[in-house]
C-alpha positions in Angstrom: 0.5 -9.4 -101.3 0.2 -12.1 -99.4 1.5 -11.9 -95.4 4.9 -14.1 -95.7 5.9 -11.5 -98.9 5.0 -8.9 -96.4 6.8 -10.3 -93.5 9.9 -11.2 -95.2 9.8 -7.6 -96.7 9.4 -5.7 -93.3 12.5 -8.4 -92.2 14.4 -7.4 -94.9 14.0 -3.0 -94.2 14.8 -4.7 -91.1 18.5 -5.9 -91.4 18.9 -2.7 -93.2 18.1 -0.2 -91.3 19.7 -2.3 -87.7 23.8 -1.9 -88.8 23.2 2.0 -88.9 21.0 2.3 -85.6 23.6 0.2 -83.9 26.3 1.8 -85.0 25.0 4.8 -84.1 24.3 3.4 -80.5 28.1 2.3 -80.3 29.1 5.6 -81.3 27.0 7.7 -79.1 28.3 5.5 -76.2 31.7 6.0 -77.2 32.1 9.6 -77.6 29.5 10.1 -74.2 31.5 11.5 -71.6 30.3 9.2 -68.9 28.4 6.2 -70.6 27.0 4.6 -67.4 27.6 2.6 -64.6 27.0 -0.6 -66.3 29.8 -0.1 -68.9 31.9 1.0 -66.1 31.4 -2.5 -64.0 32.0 -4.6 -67.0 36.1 -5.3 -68.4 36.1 -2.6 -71.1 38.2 -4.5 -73.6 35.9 -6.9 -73.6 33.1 -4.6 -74.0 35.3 -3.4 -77.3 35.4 -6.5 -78.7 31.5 -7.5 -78.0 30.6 -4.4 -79.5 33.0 -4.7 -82.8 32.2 -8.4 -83.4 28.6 -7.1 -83.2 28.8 -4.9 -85.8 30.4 -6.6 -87.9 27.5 -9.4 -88.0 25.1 -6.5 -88.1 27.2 -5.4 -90.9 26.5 -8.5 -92.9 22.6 -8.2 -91.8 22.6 -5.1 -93.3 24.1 -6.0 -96.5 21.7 -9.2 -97.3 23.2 -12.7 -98.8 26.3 -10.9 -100.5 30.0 -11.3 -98.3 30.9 -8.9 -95.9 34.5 -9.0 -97.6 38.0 -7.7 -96.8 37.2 -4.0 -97.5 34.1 -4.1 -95.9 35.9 -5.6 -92.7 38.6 -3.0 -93.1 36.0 0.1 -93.3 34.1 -1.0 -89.9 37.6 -1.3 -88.5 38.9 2.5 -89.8 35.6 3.6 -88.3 36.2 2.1 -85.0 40.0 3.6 -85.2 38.0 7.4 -85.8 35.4 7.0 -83.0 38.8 6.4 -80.9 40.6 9.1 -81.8 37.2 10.9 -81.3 37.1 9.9 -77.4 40.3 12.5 -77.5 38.5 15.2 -77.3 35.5 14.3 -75.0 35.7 14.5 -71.3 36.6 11.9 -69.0 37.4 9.6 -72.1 40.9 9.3 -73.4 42.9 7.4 -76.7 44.0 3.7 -76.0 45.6 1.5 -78.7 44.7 -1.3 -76.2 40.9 -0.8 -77.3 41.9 -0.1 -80.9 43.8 -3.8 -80.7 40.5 -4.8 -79.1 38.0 -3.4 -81.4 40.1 -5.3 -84.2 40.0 -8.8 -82.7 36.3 -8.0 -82.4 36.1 -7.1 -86.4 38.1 -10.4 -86.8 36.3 -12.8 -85.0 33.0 -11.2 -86.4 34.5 -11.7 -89.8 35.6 -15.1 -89.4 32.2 -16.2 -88.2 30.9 -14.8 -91.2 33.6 -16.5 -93.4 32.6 -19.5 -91.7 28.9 -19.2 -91.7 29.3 -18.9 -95.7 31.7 -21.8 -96.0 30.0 -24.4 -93.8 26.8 -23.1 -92.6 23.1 -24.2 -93.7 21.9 -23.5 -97.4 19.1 -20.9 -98.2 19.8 -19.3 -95.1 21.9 -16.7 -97.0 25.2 -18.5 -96.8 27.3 -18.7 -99.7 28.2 -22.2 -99.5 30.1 -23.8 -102.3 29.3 -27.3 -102.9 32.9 -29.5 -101.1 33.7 -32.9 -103.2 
């Protein structure tokens, strides 16, 4: 095998295995009962939104050339709904529909990034550009 097969398979393992780690990352810091100092000097909503629009291009990492589509959008954003809800029940953390709002504007700008990485972004770099004209 030679080293750019080799390469290009350890990138691929790569994008899989990064959407679980992070998302295991965001949900560790969400359901911690005092993440850190750092997260409590930054704006939290937009914290929520960094992390969701995050994901969801890890998402699309994770899932190779094919679209991260409606239902997969939808799915990050249910999750992100249940790690709220979690933050009921742990310590010093508390429910806000505020960060639920945010975490979905961060699913939808990560989405439409995606959508528009496919529509009008470079060929052979995954995108699923259809051919305008």
């Amino acid at each position: 095998m030679d080293l750019h097969l080799m390469l290009m398979k350890w990138f691929e393992l790569f994008l899989r295995l990064q959407f679980p780690v992070l998302t295991g990352v965001a949900t560790y810091l969400s359901l911690t009962p005092k993440p850190g100092a750092v997260f409590e000097a930054a704006p939290d909503k937009f914290l929520h939104v960094l992390c969701w629009l995050v994901l969801t291009l890890s998402l699309r990492g994770a899932l190779g050339p094919r679209r991260v589509g409606f239902w997969a959008a939808l799915g990050l954003f249910a999750y992100s709904v249940l790690v709220e809800c979690g933050q009921a029940w742990v310590p010093g953390r508390y429910f806000s529909a505020l960060d639920i709002l945010a975490n979905g504007v961060g699913v939808i700008i990560g989405w439409s990034l995606i959508l528009g990485w496919d529509r009008w972004g470079p060929v052979g770099f995954g995108a699923a550009r259809r051919d305008v004209g």
